[in-house]
C-alpha positions in Angstrom: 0.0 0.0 0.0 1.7 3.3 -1.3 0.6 5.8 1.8 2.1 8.6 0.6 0.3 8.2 -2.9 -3.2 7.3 -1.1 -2.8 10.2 1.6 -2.3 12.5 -0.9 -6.0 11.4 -2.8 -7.6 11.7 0.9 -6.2 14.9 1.6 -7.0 16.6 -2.3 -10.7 15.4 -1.5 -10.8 17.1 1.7 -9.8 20.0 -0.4 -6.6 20.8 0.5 -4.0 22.9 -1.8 -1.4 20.7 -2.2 2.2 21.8 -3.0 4.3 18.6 -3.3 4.1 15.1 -1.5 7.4 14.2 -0.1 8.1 10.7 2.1 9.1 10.8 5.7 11.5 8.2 5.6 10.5 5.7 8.7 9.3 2.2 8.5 5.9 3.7 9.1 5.4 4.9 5.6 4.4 8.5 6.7 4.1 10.9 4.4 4.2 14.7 4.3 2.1 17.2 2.2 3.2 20.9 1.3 0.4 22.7 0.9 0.2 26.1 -1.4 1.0 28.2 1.4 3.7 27.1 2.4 2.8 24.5 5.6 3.7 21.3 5.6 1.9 18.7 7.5 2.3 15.3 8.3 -0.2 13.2 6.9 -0.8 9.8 8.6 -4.2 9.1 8.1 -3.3 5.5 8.4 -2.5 6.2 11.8 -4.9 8.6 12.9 -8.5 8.4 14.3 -8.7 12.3 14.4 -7.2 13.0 10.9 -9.2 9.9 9.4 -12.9 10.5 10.9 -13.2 13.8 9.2 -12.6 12.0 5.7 -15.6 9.6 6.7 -18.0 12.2 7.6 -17.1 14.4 4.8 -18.0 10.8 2.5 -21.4 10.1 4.5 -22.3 14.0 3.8 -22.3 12.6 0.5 -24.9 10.0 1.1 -22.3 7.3 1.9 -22.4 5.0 4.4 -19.5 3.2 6.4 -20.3 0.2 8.7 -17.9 -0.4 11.4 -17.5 -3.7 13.0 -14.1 -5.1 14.9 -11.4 -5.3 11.8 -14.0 -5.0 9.4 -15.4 -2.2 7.5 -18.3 -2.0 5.1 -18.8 0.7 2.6 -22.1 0.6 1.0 -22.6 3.2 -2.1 -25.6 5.2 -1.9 -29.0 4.1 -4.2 -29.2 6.1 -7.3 -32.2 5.9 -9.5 -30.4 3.0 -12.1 -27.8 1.9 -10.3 -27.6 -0.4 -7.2 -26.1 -0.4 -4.4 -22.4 -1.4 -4.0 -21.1 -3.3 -0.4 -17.6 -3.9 -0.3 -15.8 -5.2 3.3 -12.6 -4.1 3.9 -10.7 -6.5 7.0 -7.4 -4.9 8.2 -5.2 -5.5 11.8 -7.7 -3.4 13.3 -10.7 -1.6 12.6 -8.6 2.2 12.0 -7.3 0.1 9.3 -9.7 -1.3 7.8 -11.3 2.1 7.7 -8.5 3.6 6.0 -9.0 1.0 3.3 -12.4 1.3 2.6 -11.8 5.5 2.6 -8.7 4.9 0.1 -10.7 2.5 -2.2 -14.2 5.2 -1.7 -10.9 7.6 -3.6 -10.5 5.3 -6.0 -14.2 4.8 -7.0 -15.0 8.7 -6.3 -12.1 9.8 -9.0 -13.0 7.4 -11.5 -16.8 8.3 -11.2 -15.8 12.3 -11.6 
């Protein structure tokens, strides 16, 4: 899983101005973000609670909804009028991670559908 790559879609959906992505280098695959005015922050969504909940309420704003149950995570695409709904589970080491994946893929699926 490329963190720095994946942060990076999280953080640009949350609307932030970003600069340039550089990598912190740890064996915790951190990753830093310059944003346009000059700040940089340390982006660890993966590793966050307080940086990653915003993302999901941003996403269930939307209509989206995100099931949480102990290492898994269900993300269920809302109804629209033709199309169904989607439920994928994401399973990770513990339920912050499983989260993160199911946000990171929500990216995925988000960008493709713009």
């Amino acid at each position: 899983m490329n963190y720095t790559e994946n942060n990076k879609l999280i953080a640009e959906f949350m609307r932030w101005n970003i600069k340039s992505p550089t990598t912190i280098p740890t064996n915790l695959h951190l990753s830093n973000l310059e944003l346009d005015n000059g700040e940089v922050m340390e982006l660890q969504f993966q590793e966050s609670w307080a940086l990653l909940m915003p993302v999901v309420e941003k996403i269930e704003k939307l209509g989206f909804v995100f099931k949480m149950y102990g290492n898994v995570t269900t993300f269920l695409k809302k109804r629209t009028f033709n199309e169904p709904i989607w439920n994928d589970d994401f399973r990770g080491k513990t339920n912050r991670e499983a989260t993160y994946k199911a946000v990171v893929e929500f990216m995925k699926w988000h960008n493709e559908k713009k």
